[in-house]
N, C-alpha and C positions, 0 to 999 in steps of 0.2 A: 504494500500500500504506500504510496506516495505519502509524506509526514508533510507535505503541503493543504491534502485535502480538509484533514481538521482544521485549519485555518483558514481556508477556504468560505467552510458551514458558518463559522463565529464570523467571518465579514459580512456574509449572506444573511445573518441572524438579526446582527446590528443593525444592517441596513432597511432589513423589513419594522423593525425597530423604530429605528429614526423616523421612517417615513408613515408610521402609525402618530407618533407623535406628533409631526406634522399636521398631518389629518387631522387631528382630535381638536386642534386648536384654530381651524377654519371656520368656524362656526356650527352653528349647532344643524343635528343630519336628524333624518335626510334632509339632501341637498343636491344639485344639478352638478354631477362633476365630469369634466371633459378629460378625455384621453386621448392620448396621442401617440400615434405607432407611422414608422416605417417601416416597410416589410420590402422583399424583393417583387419586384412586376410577376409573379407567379400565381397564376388565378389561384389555386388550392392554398394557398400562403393567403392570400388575399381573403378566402371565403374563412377560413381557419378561425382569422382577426375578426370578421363581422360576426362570425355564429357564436363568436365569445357573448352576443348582446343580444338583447331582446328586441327582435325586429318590431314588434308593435309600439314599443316605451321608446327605446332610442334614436334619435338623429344621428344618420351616418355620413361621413362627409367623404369621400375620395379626390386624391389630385397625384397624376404623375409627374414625377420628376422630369423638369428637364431632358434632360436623355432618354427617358422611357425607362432607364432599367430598375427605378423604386415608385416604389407608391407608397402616399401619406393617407393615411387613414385617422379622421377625428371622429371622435363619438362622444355622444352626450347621451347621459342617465341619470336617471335618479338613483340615489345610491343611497340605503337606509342607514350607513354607518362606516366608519373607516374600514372595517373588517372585511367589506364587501367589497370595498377597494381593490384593499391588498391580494384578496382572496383571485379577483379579474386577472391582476399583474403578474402574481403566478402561473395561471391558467396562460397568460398571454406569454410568457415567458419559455414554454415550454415549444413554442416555435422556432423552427428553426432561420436565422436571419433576422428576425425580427428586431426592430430597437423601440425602445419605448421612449418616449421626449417625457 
């Protein structure tokens, strides 16, 4: 086992961490929170990222890149609490390419 990967988890840990903290102090949820991903111009990448969201509740925005070869994808939801958040970013994170702003 690589004696990096434990180090690895505790940065990954922090960071979900941090960014609940964040969250919690935005004001009071629910609340309309926008997301933001790049992903590569790959339809099945692309549909991946939307089916993360509830077609009927969220706003889906598309724009490709310059070049053609990324697509930005915004979305808006209502989102009952930071957890729900986090919980999306995971879920979205498990894509491959993917960047989240």
């Amino acid at each position: 086992m690589n004696e990096l990967c434990p180090r690895m988890e505790e940065k990954n840990e922090l960071f979900w961490k941090n960014l609940e903290e964040k969250l919690k102090v935005q004001g009071s949820w629910p609340q309309l929170y926008m997301f933001k991903f790049i992903v590569p111009a790959d339809n099945s990448k692309i549909a991946r990222v939307e089916n993360l969201f509830d077609a009927q509740e969220a706003q889906i925005n598309r724009r490709s890149s310059s070049g053609g070869k990324y697509i930005s994808i915004t979305a808006k939801e209502v989102m009952t609490d930071p957890d729900k958040v986090i919980e999306r970013y995971k879920e979205a994170s498990k894509i491959e390419g993917l960047l989240a702003l």
